[in-house]
MARDREN-671509 format. One line per field, with one value per atom (N, C-alpha, C): residue number from 0; residue in three letters; atom name; x, y, z. Coordinates in steps of 0.05 Angstrom, whole numbers, always signed. Example, Ala and Ser with C-alpha at 12.3 -4.5 7.8 and 13.67 -1.06 7.14 Angstrom:
nr <- 0 | 0 | 0 | 1 | 1 | 1
rest <- Ala | Ala | Ala | Ser | Ser | Ser
atom <- N | CA | C | N | CA | C
u <- +264 | +246 | +264 | +257 | +273 | +258
v <- -114 | -90 | -66 | -45 | -21 | +1
w <- +156 | +156 | +156 | +142 | +143 | +157
This chain:
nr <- 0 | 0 | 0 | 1 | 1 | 1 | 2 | 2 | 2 | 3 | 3 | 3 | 4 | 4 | 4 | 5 | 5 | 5 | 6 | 6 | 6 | 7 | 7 | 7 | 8 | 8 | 8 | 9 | 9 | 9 | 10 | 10 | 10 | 11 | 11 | 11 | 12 | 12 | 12 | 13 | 13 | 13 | 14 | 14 | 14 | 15 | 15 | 15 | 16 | 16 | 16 | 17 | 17 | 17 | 18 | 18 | 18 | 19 | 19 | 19 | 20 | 20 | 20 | 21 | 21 | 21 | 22 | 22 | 22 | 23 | 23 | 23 | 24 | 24 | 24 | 25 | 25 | 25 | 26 | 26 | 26 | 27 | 27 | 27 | 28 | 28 | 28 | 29 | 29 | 29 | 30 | 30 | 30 | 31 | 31 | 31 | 32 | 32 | 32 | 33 | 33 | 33 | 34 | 34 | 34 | 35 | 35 | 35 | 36 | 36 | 36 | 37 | 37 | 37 | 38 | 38 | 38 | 39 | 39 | 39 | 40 | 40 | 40 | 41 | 41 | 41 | 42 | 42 | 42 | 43 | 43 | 43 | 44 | 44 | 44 | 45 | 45 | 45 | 46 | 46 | 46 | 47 | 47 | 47 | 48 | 48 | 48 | 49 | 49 | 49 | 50 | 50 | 50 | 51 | 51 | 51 | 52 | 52 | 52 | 53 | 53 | 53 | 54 | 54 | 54 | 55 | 55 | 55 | 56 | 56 | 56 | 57 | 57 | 57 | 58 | 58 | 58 | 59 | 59 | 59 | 60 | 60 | 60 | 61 | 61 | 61 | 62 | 62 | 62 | 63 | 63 | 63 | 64 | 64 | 64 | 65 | 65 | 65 | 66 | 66 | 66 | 67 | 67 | 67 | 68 | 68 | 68 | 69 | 69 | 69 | 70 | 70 | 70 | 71 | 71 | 71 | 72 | 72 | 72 | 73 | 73 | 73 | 74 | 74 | 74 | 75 | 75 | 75 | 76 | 76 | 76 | 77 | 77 | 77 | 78 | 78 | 78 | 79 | 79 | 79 | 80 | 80 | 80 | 81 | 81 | 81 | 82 | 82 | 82 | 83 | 83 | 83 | 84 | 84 | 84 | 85 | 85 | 85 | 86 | 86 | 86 | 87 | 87 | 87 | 88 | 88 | 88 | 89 | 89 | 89 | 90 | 90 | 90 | 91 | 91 | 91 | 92 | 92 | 92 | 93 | 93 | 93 | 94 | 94 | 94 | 95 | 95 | 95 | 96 | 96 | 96 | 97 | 97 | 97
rest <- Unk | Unk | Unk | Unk | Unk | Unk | Unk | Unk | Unk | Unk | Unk | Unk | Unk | Unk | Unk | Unk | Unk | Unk | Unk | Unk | Unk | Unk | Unk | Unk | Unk | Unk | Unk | Unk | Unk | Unk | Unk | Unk | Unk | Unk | Unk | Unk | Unk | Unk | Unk | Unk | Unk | Unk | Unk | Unk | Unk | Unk | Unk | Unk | Unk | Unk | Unk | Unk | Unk | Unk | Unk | Unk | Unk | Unk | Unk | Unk | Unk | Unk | Unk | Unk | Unk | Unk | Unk | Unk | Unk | Unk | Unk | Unk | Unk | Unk | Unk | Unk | Unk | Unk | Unk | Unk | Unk | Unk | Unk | Unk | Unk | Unk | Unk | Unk | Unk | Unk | Unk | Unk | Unk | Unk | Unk | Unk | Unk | Unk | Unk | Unk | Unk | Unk | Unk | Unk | Unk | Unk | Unk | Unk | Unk | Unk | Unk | Unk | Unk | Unk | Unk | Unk | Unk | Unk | Unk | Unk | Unk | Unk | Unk | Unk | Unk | Unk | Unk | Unk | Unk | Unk | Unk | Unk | Unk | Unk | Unk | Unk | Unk | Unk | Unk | Unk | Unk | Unk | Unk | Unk | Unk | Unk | Unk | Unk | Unk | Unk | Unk | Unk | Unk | Unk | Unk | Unk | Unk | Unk | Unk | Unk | Unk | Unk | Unk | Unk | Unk | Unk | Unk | Unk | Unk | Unk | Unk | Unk | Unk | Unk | Unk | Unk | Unk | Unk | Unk | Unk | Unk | Unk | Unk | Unk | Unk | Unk | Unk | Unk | Unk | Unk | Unk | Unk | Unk | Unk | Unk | Unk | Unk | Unk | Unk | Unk | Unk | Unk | Unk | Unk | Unk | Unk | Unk | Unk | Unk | Unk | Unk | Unk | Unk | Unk | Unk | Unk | Unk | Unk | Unk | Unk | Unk | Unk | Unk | Unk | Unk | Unk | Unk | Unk | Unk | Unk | Unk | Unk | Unk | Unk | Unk | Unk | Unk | Unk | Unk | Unk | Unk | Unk | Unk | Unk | Unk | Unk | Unk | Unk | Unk | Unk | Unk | Unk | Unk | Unk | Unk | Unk | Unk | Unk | Unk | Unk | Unk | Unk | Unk | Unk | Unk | Unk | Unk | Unk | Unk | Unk | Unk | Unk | Unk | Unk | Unk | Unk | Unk | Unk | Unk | Unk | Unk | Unk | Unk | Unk | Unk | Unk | Unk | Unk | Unk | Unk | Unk | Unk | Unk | Unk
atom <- N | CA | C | N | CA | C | N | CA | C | N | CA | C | N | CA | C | N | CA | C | N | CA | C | N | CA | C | N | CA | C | N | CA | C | N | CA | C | N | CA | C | N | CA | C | N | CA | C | N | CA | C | N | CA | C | N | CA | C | N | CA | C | N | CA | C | N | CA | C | N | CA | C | N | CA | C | N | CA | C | N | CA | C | N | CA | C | N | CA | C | N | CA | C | N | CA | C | N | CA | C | N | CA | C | N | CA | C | N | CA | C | N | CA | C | N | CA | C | N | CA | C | N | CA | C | N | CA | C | N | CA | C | N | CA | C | N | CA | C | N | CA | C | N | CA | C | N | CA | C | N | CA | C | N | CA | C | N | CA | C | N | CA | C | N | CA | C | N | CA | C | N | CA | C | N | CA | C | N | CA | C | N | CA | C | N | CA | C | N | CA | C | N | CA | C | N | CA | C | N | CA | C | N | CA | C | N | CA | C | N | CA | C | N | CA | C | N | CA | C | N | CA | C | N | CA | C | N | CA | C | N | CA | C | N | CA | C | N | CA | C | N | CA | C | N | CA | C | N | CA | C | N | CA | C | N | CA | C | N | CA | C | N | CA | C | N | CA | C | N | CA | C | N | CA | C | N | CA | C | N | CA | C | N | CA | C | N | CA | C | N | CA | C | N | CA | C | N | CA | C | N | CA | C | N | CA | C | N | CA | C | N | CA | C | N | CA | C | N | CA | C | N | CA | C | N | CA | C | N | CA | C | N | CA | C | N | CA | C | N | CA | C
u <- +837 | +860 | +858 | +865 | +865 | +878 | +877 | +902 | +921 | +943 | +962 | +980 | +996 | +1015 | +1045 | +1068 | +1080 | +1109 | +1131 | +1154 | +1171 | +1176 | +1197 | +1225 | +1252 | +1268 | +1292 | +1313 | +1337 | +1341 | +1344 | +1368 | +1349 | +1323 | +1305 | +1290 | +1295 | +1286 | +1251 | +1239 | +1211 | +1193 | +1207 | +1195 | +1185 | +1201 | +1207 | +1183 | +1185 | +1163 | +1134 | +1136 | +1106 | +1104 | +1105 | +1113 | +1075 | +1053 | +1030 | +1025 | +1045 | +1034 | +1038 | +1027 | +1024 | +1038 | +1065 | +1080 | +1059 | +1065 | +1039 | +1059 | +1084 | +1103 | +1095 | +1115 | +1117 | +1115 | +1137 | +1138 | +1116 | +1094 | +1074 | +1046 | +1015 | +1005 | +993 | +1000 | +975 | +1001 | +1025 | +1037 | +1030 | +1030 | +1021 | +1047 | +1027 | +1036 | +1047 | +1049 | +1060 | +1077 | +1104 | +1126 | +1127 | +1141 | +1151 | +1166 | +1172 | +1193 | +1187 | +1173 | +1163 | +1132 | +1118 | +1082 | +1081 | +1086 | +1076 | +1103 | +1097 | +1117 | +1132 | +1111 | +1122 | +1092 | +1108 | +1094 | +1063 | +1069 | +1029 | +1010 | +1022 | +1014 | +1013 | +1036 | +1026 | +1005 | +1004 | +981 | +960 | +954 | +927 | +917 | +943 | +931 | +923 | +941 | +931 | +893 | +897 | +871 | +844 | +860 | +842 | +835 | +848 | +856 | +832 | +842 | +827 | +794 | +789 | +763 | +747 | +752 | +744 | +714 | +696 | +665 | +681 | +667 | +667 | +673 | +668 | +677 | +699 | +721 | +748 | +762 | +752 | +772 | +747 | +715 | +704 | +718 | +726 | +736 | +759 | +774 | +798 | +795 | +776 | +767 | +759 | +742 | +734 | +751 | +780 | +799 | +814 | +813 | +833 | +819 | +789 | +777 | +773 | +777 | +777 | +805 | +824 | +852 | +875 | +849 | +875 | +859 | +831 | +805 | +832 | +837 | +836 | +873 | +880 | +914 | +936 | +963 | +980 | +988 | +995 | +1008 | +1032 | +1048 | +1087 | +1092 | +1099 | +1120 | +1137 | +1151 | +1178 | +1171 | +1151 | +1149 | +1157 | +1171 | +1167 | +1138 | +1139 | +1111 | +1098 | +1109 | +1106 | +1099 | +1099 | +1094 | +1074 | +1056 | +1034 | +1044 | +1020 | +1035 | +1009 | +1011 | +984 | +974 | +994 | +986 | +962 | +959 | +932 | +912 | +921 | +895 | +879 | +898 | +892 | +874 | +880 | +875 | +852 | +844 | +820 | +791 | +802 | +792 | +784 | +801 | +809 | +788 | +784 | +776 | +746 | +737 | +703 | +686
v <- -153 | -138 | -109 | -88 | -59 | -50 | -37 | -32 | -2 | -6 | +11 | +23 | +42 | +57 | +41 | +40 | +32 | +57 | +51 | +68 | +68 | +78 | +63 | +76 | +64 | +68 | +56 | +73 | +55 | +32 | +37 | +11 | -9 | -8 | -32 | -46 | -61 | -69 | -66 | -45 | -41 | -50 | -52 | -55 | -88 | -106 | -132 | -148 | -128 | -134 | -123 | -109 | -100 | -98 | -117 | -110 | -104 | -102 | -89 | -57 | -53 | -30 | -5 | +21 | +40 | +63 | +68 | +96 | +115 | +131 | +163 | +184 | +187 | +208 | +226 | +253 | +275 | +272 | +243 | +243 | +236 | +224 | +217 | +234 | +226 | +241 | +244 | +224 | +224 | +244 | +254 | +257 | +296 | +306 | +325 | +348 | +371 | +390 | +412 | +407 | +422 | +416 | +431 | +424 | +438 | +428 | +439 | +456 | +477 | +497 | +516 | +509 | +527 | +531 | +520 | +529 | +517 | +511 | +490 | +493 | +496 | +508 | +481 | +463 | +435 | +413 | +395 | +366 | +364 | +369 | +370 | +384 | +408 | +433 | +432 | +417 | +408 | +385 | +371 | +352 | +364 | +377 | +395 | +402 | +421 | +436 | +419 | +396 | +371 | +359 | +352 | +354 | +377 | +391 | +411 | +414 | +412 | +416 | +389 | +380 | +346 | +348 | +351 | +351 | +375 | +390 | +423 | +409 | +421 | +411 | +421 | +410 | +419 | +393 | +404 | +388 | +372 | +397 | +387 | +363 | +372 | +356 | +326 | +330 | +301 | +289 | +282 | +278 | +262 | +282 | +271 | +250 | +261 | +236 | +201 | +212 | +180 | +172 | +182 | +166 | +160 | +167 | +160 | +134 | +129 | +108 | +84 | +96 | +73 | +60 | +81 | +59 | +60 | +67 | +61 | +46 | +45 | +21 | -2 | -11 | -35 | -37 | -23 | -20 | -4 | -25 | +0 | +22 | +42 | +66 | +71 | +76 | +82 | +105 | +112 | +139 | +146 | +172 | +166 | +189 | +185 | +199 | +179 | +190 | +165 | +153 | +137 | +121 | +134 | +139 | +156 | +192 | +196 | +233 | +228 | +252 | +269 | +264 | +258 | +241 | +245 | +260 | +261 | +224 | +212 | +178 | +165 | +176 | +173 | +187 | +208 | +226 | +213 | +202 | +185 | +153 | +147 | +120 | +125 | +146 | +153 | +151 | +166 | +175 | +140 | +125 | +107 | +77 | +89 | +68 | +87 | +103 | +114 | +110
w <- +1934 | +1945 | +1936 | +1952 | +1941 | +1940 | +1917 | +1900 | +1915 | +1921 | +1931 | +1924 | +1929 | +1924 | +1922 | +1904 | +1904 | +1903 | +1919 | +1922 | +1893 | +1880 | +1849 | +1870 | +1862 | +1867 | +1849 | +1854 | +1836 | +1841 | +1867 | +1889 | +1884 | +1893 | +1894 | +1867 | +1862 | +1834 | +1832 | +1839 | +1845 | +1822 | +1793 | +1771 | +1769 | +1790 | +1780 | +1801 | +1835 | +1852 | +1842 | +1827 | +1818 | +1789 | +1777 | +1741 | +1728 | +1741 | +1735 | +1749 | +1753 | +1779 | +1750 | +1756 | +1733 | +1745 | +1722 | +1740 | +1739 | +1763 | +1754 | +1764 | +1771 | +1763 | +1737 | +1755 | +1733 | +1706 | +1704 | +1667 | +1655 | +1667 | +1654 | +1658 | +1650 | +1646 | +1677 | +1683 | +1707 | +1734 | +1726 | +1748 | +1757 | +1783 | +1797 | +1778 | +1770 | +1754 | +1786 | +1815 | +1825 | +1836 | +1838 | +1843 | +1875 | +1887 | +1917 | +1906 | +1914 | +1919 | +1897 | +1875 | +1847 | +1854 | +1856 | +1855 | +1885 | +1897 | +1925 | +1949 | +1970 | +1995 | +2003 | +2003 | +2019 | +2000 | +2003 | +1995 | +1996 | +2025 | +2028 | +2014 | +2008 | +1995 | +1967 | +1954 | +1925 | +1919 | +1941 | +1937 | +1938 | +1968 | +1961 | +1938 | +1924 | +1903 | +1881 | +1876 | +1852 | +1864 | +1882 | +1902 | +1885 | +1896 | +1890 | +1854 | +1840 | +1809 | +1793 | +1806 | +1795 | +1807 | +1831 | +1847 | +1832 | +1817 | +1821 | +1792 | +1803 | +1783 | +1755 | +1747 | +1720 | +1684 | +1662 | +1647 | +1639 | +1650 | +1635 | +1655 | +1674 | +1705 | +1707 | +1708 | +1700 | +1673 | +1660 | +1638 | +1652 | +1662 | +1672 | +1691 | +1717 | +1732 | +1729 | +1703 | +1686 | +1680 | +1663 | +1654 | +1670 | +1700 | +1726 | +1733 | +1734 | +1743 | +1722 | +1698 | +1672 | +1679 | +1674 | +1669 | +1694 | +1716 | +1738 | +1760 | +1758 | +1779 | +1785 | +1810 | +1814 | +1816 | +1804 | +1789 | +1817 | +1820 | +1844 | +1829 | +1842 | +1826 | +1839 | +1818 | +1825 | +1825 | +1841 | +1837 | +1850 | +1858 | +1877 | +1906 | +1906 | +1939 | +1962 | +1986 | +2006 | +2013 | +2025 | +2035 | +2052 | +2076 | +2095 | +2101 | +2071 | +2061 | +2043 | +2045 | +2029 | +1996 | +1983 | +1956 | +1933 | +1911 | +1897 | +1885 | +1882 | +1880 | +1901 | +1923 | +1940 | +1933 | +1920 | +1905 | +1881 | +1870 | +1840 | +1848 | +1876 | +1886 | +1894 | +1905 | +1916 | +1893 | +1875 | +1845 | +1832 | +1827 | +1812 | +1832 | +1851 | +1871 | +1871 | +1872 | +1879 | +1855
């Protein structure tokens, strides 16, 4: 099965339907350092740029990449974007899955 994106929400007990899934929100490490309306215009545009941030050659960001594919291979990821919108959690899935 491949591993997918999961919605977290108040209303919905999301923690209880997916109790292995791994938050990757802001508060944590894996969550996108650009905000809409502060560094990024709209949604899509902060993913890009996390996109772009994570992908970019080099030592510091491979580093980062391995530890996206060590401890997130195989794993859903939570966070609170809708399902239906541009989301750096597909960026991490991508990473985590190649």
């Amino acid at each position: 099965m491949m591993a997918k994106r999961i919605q977290m929400s108040r209303q919905h007990p999301w923690r209880a339907d997916n109790p292995d899934a791994v938050r990757v929100d802001r508060n944590t490490k894996w969550g996108n350092p650009f905000r809409v309306g502060v560094n990024a215009f709209n949604r899509a545009n902060a993913v890009d740029q996390f996109r772009e941030m994570v992908m970019r050659p080099g030592r510091s960001f491979g580093g980062f990449r391995e530890q996206v594919r060590t401890d997130l291979a195989g794993r859903d990821l939570a966070c609170w974007c809708p399902l239906d919108q541009p989301r750096h959690a597909d960026v991490l899935l991508e990473i985590a899955n190649s």
